[in-house]
N, C-alpha and C positions, 0 to 999 in steps of 0.2 A: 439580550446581548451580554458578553461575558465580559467579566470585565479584566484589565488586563493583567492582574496578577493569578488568576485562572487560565490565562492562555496557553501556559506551559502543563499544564493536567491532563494528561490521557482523559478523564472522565469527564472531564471539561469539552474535548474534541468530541471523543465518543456522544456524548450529549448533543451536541451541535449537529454531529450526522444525524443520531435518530429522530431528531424535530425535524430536519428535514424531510428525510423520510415520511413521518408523520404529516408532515405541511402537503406534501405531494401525496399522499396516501398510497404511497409507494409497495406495499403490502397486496391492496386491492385493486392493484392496476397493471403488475405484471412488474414492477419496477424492483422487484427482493426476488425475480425467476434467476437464479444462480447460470444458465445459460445464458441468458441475456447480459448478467453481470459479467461473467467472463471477457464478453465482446467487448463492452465499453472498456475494460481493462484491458484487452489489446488496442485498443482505438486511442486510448489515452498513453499507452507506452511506443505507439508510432510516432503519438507527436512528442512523448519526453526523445525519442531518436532523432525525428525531424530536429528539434532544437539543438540535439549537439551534433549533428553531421553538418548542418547547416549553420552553425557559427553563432545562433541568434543570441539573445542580450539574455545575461544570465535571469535577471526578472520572469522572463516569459519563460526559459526554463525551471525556474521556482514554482511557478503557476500550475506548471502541466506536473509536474510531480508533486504539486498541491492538490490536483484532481484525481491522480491515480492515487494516493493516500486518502482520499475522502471515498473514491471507491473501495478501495483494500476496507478501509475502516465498516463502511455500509454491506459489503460482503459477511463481513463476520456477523453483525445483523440480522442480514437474511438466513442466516446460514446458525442463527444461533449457538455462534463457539465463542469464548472470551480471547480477543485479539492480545489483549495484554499478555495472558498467560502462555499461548500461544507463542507467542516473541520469545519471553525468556526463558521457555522450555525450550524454545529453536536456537535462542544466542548459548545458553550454557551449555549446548552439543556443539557448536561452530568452537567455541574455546577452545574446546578438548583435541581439535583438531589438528595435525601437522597441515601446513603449507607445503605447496611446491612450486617449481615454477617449473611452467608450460607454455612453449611457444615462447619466451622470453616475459612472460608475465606469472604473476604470482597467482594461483588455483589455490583458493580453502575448500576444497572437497572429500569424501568416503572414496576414494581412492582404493581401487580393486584391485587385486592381484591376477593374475593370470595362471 
């Protein structure tokens, strides 16, 4: 168990998913098949939508976006890429970005020209 000044460590989390993995031998049972993992990644962003179209208690919506981050995290795993790296090579391209707004909300997107 980690203890709580570890809590906040990527590699601390990261570690926690691959024992899990490990625990369920996830590897040798179809559970690291990147198609399969896709699905439970939509399965687990229906219920982070279920909770906010349907009003629920922010907790249970903490929860389900605590499952879809344990999968994102377990993906990269299977998938062997470094999620960390990952991240801030994708946030230091979103900086560089202009905003706009669309539909009356704000879009961070590669915004195409026509």
């Amino acid at each position: 168990m980690q203890r709580d000044s570890d809590k906040d460590s990527y590699a601390a989390m990261l570690a926690a998913v691959q024992a899990f993995h490990t625990k369920h031998d996830f590897k040798s049972t179809g559970g690291e098949e990147l198609i399969y993992r896709v699905a439970l990644m939509a399965e687990e962003l229906g219920e982070v939508s279920a909770c906010v179209s349907k009003g629920k208690p922010r907790d249970e919506l903490a929860e389900e976006v605590a499952d879809l981050m344990i999968l994102l995290m377990g993906t990269a795993i299977a998938a062997k890429f470094d999620l960390n790296s990952a991240f801030w090579q994708k946030m230091n391209k979103l900086m560089l970005r202009e905003a706009r707004m669309v539909n009356g909300r704000i879009r961070v997107s590669e915004f195409r020209t026509k």
